[in-house]
C-alpha positions in Angstrom: 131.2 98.8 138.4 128.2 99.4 136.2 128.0 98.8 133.2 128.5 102.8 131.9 131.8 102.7 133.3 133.2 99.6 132.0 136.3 100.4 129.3 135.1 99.9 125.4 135.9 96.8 124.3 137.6 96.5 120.4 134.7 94.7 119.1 132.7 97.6 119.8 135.4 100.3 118.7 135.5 98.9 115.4 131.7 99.0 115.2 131.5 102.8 116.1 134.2 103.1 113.3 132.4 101.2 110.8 129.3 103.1 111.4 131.1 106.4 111.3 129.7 108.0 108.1 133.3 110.2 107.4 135.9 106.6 108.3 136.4 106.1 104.4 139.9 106.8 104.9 143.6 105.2 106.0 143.9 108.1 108.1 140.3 107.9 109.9 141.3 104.5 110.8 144.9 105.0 112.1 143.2 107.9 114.2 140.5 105.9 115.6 142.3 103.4 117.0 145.7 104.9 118.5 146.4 102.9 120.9 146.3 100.3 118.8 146.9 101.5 115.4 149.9 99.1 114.4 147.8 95.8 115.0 144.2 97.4 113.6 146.9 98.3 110.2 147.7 94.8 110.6 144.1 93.6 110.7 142.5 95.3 108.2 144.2 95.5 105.8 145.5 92.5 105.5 142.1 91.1 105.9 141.2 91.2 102.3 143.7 89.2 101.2 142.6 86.8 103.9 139.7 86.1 102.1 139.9 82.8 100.5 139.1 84.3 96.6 140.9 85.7 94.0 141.7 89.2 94.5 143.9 90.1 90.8 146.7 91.7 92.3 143.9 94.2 93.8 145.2 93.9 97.6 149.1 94.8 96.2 148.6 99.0 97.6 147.2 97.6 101.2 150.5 95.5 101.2 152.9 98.7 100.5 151.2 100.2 103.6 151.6 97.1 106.0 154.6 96.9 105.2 155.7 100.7 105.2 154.1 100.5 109.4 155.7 96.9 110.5 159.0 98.5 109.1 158.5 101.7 111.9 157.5 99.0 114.1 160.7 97.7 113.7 162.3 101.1 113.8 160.5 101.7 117.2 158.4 104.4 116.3 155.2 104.8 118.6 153.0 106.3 116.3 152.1 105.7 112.8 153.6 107.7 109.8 152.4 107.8 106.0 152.8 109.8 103.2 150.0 111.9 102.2 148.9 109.4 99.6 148.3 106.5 101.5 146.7 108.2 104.5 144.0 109.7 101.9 143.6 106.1 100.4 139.6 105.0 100.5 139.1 102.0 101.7 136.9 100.2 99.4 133.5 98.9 100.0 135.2 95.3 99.5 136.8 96.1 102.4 134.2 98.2 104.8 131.1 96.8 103.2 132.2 93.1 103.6 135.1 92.3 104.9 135.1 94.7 108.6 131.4 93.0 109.3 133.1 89.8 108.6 135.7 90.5 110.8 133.2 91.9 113.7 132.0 88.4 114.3 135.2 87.0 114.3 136.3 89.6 116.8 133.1 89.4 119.6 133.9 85.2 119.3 137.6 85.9 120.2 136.6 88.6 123.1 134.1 85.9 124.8 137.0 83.0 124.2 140.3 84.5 124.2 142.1 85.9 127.4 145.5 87.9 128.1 148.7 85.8 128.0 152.1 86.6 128.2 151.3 90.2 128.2 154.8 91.0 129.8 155.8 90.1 126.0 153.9 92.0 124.4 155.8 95.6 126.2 158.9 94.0 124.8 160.9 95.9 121.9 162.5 93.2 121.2 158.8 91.5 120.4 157.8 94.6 118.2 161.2 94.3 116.5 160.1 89.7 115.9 156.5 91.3 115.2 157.5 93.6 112.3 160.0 91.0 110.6 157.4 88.8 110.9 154.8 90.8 108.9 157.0 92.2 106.2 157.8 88.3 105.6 154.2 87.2 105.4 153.2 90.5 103.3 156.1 90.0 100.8 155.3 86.6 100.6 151.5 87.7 99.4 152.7 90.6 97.6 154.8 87.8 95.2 152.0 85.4 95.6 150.7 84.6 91.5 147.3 86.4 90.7 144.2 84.4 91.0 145.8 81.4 92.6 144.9 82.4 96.5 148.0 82.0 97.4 148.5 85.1 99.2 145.5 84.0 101.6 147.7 82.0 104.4 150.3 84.3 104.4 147.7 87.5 104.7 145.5 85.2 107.6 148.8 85.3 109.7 149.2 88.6 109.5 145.8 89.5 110.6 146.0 86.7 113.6 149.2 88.6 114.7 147.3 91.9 114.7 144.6 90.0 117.0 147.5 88.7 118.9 148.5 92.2 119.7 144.8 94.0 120.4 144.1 90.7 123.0 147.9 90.6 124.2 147.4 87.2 123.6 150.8 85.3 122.8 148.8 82.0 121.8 147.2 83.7 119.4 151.0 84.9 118.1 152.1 81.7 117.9 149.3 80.6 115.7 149.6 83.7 113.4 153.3 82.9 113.2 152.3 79.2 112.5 149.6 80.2 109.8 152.2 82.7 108.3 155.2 80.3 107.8 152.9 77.3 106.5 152.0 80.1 104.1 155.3 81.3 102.8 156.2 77.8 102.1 153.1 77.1 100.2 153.5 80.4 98.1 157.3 79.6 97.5 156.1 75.9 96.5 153.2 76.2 94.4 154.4 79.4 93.0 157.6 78.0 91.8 155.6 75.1 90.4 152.6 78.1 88.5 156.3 79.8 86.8 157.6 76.8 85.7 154.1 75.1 84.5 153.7 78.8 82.7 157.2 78.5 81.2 156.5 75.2 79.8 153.3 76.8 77.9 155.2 79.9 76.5 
């Protein structure tokens, strides 16, 4: 097969859509990536949270949206639906200026390394069903995470290693974002408990 005919791999579908002068928008990115709009959600918008630095609560609108798709994952819609206000939301240049370019290495490293497992999973409802609980857990957990504490950033890394999970229909890498997610929400529910009461003491 040459080479014009091989299938576009994700790495380089996310770097046509970063180059794309227009993808600014929620919307731009849902309809760029169809076939796999619930995981690239997932991905990228979870990925600034991801980051290991403070964020100030600045991530919290991402989080309404991740959560507002895993829950018609759950629901077993195919396609993506949002109101009219988060469709039109801009995605920052924190996020398409820093973050996405980030990601893009990350993303070629796992294509070179990472191969399909358990794929038969992956057509499961049942999985989408474990796959959406999943992510509304980690993304409320981040979502209550205390500002400027990073706290949100292992709960927000599993969701994003979920998403990857689903592009590469790779069930190790599911287990790992699962993994990462859990240590995550206990840390949060931990260290958070002990930021309230440590601020309770001071007041």
């Amino acid at each position: 097969m040459s080479k014009s005919n091989k299938p576009e791999v994700f790495s380089d579908q996310l770097e046509r859509w970063l180059k794309g002068k227009n993808n600014t928008t929620v919307a731009s990115l849902i309809d760029a990536f169809e076939e796999k709009s619930f995981a690239i959600v997932f991905v990228l918008l979870m990925l600034l949270p991801a980051l290991p630095i403070p964020t100030g609560g600045v991530p919290h609108v991402l989080e309404i949206i991740v959560v507002i798709v895993a829950f018609e994952m759950i629901i077993g819609l195919k396609t993506i639906w949002l109101p009219g206000w988060a469709r039109r939301l801009k995605l920052g240049d924190s996020i398409k200026g820093k973050a996405i370019p980030l990601l893009l290495k990350r993303v070629r490293w796992f294509e070179e390394r990472s191969r399909p497992h358990g794929v038969a999973v992956f057509d499961s409802t049942i999985t989408d069903r474990f796959i959406g609980l999943l992510v509304i857990v980690f993304t409320a957990a981040a979502f209550a995470a205390p500002p400027f504490t990073g706290l949100d950033t292992l709960p927000s890394l599993g969701v994003v290693i979920i998403g990857l999970a689903i592009i590469f229909e790779d069930i190790r890498l599911l287990f790992a974002g699962a993994i990462t997610g859990i240590a995550g929400v206990t840390l949060t529910i931990t260290l958070g408990a002990a930021v309230f009461e440590g601020v309770q003491r001071i007041l």
